[in-house]
N, C-alpha and C positions, 0 to 999 in steps of 0.2 A: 504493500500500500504506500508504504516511505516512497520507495520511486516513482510509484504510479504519478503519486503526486510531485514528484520532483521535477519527472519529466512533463510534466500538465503546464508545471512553474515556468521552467524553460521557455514551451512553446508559449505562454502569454509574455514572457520575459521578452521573445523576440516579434510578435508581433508588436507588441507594444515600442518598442527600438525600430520598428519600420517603418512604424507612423509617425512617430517623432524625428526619425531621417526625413520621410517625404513631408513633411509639415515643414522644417529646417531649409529646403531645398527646392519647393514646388509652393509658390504661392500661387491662389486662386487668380485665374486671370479673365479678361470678356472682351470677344471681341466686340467692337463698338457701331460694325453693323445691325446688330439688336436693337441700336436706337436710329437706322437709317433716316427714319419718316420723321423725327422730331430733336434729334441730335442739333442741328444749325438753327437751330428757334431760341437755344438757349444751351453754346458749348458749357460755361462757365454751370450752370443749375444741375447740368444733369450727369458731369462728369462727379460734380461733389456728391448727387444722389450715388451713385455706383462704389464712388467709396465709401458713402454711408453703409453702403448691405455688407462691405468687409471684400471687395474687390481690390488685390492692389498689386495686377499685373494689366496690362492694357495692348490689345491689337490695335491700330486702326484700320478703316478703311476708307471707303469713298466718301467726297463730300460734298454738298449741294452749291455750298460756298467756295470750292475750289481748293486745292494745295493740300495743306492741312487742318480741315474745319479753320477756313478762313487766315490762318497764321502761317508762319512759316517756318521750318523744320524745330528750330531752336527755339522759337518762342512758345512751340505746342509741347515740347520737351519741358520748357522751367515750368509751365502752367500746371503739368502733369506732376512736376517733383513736389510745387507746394501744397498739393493735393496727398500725397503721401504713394502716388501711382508710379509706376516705373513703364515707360514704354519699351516694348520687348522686339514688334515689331508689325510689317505695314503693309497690308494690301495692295499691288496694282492688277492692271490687265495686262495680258499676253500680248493681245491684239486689238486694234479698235471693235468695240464693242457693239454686236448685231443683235438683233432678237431675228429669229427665222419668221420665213414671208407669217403672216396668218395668227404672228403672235402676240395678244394682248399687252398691252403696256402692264410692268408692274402695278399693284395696288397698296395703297397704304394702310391702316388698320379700319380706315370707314369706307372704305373700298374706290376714292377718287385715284386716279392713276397718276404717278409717280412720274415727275417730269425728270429725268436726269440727262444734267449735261454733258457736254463733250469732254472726253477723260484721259487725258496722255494713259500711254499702253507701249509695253517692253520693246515692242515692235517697232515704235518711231522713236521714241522718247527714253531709251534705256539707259544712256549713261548720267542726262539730269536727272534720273528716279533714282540713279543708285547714289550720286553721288548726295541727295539730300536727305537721303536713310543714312547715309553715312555721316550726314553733318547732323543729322539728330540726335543720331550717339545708336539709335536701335541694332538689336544684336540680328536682324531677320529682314530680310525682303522677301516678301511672299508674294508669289502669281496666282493671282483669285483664282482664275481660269484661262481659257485658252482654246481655239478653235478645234474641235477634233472631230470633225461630221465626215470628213474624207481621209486617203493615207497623204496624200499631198497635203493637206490643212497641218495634219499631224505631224510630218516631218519638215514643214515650215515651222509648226509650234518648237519643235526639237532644236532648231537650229534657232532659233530665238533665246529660247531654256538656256544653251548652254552657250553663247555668248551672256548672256546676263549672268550666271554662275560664277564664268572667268572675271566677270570685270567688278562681281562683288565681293570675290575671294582678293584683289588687287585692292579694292576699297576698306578690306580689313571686317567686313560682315558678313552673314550667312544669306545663303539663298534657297529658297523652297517651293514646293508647288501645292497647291490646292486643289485637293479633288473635291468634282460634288459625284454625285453617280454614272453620268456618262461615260465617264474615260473607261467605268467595267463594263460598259457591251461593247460586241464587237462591232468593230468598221470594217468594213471589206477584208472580212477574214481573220482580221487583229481587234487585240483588245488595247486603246489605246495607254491602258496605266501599265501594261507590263512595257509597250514601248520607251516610255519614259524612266520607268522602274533601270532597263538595261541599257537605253541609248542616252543617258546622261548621267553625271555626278551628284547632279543633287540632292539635297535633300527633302525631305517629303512633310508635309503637312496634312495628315491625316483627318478628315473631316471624319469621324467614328460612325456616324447617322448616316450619310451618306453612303459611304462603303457599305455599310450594311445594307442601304437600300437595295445597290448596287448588286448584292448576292456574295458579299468578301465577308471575310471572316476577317475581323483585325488583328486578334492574337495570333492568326495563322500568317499573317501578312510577316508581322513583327520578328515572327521567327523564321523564315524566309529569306529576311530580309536586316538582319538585327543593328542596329544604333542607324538604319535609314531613317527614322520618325522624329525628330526632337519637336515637335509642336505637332497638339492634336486640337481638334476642334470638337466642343464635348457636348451635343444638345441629345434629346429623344424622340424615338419613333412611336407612333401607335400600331397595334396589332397589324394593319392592313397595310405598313410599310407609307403612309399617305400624307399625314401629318404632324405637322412638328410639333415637338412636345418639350417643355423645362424638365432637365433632368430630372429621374427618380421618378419620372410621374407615365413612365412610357414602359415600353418592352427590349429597351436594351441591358444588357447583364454589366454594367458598369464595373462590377466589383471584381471579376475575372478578369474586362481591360486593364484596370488600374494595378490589378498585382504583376501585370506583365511590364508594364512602365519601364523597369531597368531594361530587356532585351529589346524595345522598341528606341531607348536611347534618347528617350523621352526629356525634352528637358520644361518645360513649358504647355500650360493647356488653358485653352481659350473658351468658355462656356460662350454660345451663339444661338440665337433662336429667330427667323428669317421673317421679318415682318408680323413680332407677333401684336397680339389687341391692345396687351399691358405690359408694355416693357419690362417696366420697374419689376412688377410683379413678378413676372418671367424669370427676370434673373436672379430676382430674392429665394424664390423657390428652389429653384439650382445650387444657390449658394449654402442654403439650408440642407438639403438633402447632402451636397459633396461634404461641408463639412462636420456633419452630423450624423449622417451617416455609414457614407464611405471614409470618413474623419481624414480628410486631405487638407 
């Protein structure tokens, strides 16, 4: 019995040491397209709301007001430090950005459509994207997306991906990609995330919801593939794979991804929820659940 319980000790001994490492090491981060629709109505109110809920790692992304929600690299960097936020790092596009023929414009949360302006993209504009994530200080440039509907779209993507790579690795930063579900079906034969997976150095940004949409397993990705992932993107699914859900409140097994964290090489995770009703809400929920549940 003396050992049964000794070794019982142990194992809480080291769970307990794993969560106080990843607590030490991984602080709660959001990406700031969650507040796409009301974000530039008021950067200054809703960036302090987000540290209110106990957020104090930051992606950004697109912004209605242009550059970086209206500022520029360094002045969205101190706004962000005296907030007690760390920007980690920053969304662009691959390519200039199309919705296919027939596609409704985005909608906001009360369903009016979503004017967005014209967005520099890897493709034209790659050396002043990298060079102002570099004067930001962000440890990450991330490619939202990127055309993959043909193998030519895709091997244009390729060769985009890894000049921007070379010339972030020369600017002293990291570069990444962002899947949503597309890149897992195939295109003429190919599946576009293994192409990139094998025709470039990159590294990956795991959207977790996505991929799953997609029919990927991510702990299978992870060990496949291991220290490819350092940024993942952390939101939920409902049962019919359809719509997005605040963590802990869907059907993804969150608690099996997060113990694989070290072989995915994980360094950073971004909670994101895609136009949802109540932002705030959305992410308070998320933030509840990761660290009270999964205690990250």
């Amino acid at each position: 019995m003396k050992s049964g319980a000794a070794a019982l000790g142990a194992v809480l001994l080291a769970d307990n040491t794993n969560a106080a490492f990843f607590k030490a090491h991984h602080a709660v981060g959001l990406q700031l397209f969650t507040f796409f629709t009301s974000i530039d109505d008021d950067v200054t109110g809703t960036l302090k709301k987000i540290a209110g809920v106990g957020y104090r790692e930051i992606e950004s992304a697109f912004s209605k007001k242009g550059g970086y929600y209206g500022m520029k690299p360094k002045e969205f960097s101190k706004m962000l430090d005296g907030m007690g936020l760390s920007w980690k790092s920053h969304h662009v596009l691959g390519a200039p950005f199309k919705l296919p023929p027939g596609t409704k414009m985005p909608a906001d949360a009360n369903g009016n459509p979503i004017k967005i302006p014209p967005m520099r993209n890897l493709k034209d504009n790659m050396q002043e994207l990298v060079d102002e994530a570099a004067e930001g200080g962000v440890e990450f440039l991330v490619c939202a997306n990127t055309p993959t509907n043909s193998l030519d779209e895709i091997k244009s993507s390729v060769e985009v991906l890894n000049k921007t790579d070379e010339a972030c690795r020369k600017a002293g930063i990291g570069f990444a990609y962002h899947n949503h579900d597309m890149e897992f079906h195939e295109v003429e034969g190919k599946i576009p995330y293994e192409i990139f997976l094998s025709e470039t150095k990159m590294k990956m940004e795991l959207d977790l919801a996505w991929a799953t949409k997609g029919g990927k397993d991510p702990v299978e990705l992870f060990r496949q593939h291991p220290g490819r992932f350092p940024l993942w993107h952390v939101k939920d699914l409902d049962e019919k794979r359809e719509s997005i859900l605040p963590v802990g409140s869907g059907t993804i097994d969150y608690k099996r991804i997060f113990a694989a964290a070290s072989s995915a090489g994980m360094k950073h995770f971004f909670v994101e929820h895609d136009m949802p009703k109540d932002a705030l809400a959305s992410i308070t929920a998320s933030y509840k659940y990761l660290t009270k549940v999964l205690n990250v």
